[in-house]
C-alpha positions in Angstrom: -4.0 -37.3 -1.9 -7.4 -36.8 -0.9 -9.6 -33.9 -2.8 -12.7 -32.6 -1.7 -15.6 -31.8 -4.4 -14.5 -29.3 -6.9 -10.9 -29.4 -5.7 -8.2 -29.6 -8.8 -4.9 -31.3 -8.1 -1.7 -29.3 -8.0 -0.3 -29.7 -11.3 3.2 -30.9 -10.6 1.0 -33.7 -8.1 0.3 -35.4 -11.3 3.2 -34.3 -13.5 6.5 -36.5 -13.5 8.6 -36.1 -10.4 11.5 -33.8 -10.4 13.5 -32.2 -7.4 13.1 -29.2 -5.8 15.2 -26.4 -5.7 14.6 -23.0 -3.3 12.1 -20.0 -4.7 11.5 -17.6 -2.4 9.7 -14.0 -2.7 9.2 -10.8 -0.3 6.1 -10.5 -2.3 4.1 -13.4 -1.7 4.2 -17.0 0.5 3.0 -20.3 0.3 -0.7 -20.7 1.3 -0.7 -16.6 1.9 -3.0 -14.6 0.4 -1.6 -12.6 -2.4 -1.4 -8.5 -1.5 -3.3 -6.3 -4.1 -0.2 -5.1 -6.1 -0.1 -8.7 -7.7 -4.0 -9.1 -8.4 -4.9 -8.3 -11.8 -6.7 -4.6 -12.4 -10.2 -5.6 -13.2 -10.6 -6.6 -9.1 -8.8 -3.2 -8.1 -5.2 -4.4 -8.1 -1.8 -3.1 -9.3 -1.5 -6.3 -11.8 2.4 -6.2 -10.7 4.0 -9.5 -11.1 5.9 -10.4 -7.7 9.9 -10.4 -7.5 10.9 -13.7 -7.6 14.8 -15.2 -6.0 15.6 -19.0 -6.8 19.1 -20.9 -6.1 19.6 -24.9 -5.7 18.9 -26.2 -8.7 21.3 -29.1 -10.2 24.5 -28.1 -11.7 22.9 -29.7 -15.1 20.4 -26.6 -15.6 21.0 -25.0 -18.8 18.0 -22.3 -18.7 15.0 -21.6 -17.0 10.9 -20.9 -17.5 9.1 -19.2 -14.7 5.0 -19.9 -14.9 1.9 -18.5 -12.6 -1.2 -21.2 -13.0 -4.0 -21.5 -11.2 -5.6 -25.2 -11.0 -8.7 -23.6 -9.5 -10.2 -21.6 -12.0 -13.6 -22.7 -13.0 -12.5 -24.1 -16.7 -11.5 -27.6 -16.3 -8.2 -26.8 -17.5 -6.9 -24.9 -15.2 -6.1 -21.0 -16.3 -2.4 -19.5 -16.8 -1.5 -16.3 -16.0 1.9 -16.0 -17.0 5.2 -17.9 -18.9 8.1 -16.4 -19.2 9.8 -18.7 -22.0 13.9 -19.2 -22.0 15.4 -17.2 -19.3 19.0 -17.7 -19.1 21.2 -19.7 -16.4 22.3 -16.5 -15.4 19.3 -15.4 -14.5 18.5 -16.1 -10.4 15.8 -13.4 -10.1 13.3 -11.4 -11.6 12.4 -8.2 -10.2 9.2 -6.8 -9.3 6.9 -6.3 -12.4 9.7 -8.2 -14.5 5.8 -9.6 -16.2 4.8 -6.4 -17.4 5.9 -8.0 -20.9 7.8 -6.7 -23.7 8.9 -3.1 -23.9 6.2 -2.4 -21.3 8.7 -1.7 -18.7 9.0 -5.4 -17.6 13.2 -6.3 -17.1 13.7 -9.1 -18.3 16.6 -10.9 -20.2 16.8 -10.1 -23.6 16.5 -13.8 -24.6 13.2 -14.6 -22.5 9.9 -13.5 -23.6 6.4 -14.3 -22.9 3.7 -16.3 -24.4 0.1 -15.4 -24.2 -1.3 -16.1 -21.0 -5.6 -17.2 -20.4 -6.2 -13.5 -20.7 -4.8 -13.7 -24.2 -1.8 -11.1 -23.3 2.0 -11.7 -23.6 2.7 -11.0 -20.0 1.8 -11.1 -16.2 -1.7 -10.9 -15.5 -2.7 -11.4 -11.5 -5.6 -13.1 -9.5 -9.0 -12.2 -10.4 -11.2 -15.0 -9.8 -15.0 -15.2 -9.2 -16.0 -13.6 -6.1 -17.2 -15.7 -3.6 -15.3 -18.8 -4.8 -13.2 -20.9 -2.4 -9.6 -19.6 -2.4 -7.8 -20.3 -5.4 -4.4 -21.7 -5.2 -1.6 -19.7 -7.8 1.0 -21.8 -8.8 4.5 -19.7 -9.0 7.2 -22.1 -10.8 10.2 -21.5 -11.4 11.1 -24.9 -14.1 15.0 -25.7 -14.2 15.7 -27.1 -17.7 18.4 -29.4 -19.3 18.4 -27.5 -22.6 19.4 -23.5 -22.9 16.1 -22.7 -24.7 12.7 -24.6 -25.6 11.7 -24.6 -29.4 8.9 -22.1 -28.9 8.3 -18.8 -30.1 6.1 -16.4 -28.6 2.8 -17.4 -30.6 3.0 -20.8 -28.7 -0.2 -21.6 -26.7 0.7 -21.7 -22.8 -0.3 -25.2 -23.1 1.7 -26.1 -25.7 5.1 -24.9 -23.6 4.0 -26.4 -20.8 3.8 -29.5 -22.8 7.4 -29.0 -24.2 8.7 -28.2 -20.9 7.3 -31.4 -19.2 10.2 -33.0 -21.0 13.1 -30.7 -20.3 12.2 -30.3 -17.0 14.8 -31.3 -14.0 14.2 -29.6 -11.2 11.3 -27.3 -10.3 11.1 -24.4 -7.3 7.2 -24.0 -6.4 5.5 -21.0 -4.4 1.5 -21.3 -3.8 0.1 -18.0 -2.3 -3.6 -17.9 -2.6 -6.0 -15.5 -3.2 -10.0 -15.1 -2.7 -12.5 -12.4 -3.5 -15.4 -11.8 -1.1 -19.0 -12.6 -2.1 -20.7 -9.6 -3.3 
């Protein structure tokens, strides 16, 4: 893979390979720019987090974790917006706004919950990147796992799941909408 100047690998290009399984949206689409009822307030949006469908993964999936990361923010680390920690193997959708965190009107399983994302808030929080920057790429993941729940509570650091789910990981569905904010 070739990268131009300033361009961040995809994550899960430099992560251990694991298959793919289906995630699909009527909200957002690879390489699409994301509508405004998914960006984050602060840039005039509806900061809802996108409904989400996923099916395919292996028969050896015991529990799921659904991340939004963005490789392109200007930090050198990347910048999460959102993990949903320990949703169930029932579980083959969330609904729109299913981010909005806990007792804030986000449905999600009773299980799940989220860990504090780069905005330091325990839900969803949507695009808002430096105008004028090239568009930036927003990871959607839906992370098929080989155990029914990580050993995380909500105070983990995003990093430190995504750490602890690099190994439980066996499958992972991907979506990469994009999204850009005109120079001012």
């Amino acid at each position: 893979m070739s990268l131009e100047r300033g361009d961040a690998p995809d994550p899960y290009d430099i992560l251990p390979p694991v298959p793919a399984f289906e995630l699909t949206s009527p909200d957002i689409a690879d390489g699409q720019q994301i509508g405004t009822r998914f960006i984050h307030g602060s840039v005039g949006g509806d900061n809802l987090s996108p409904q989400l469908r996923w099916h395919g993964f292996p028969s050896e999936t015991r529990g799921f974790v659904v991340t939004c990361f963005d490789p392109d923010a200007p930090t050198g680390s990347g910048f999460w917006h959102w993990m949903l920690v320990n949703v169930p193997l029932g579980t083959t959708r969330l609904q729109r706004n299913a981010g909005a965190g806990q007792g804030a009107g986000g449905d999600v399983p009773s299980t799940s919950f989220h860990v504090r994302n780069d905005f330091n808030e325990p839900r969803y929080d949507g695009p808002a990147p430096p105008a004028g920057d090239k568009p930036h790429r927003y990871v959607f993941a839906v992370h098929a796992m080989d155990i029914l729940e990580l050993s995380v509570d909500s105070s983990a650091q995003a990093a430190f799941v995504g750490f602890n789910l690099t190994f439980h990981t066996i499958a992972r569905a991907v979506l990469r909408p994009t999204f850009q904010l005109p120079a001012s």
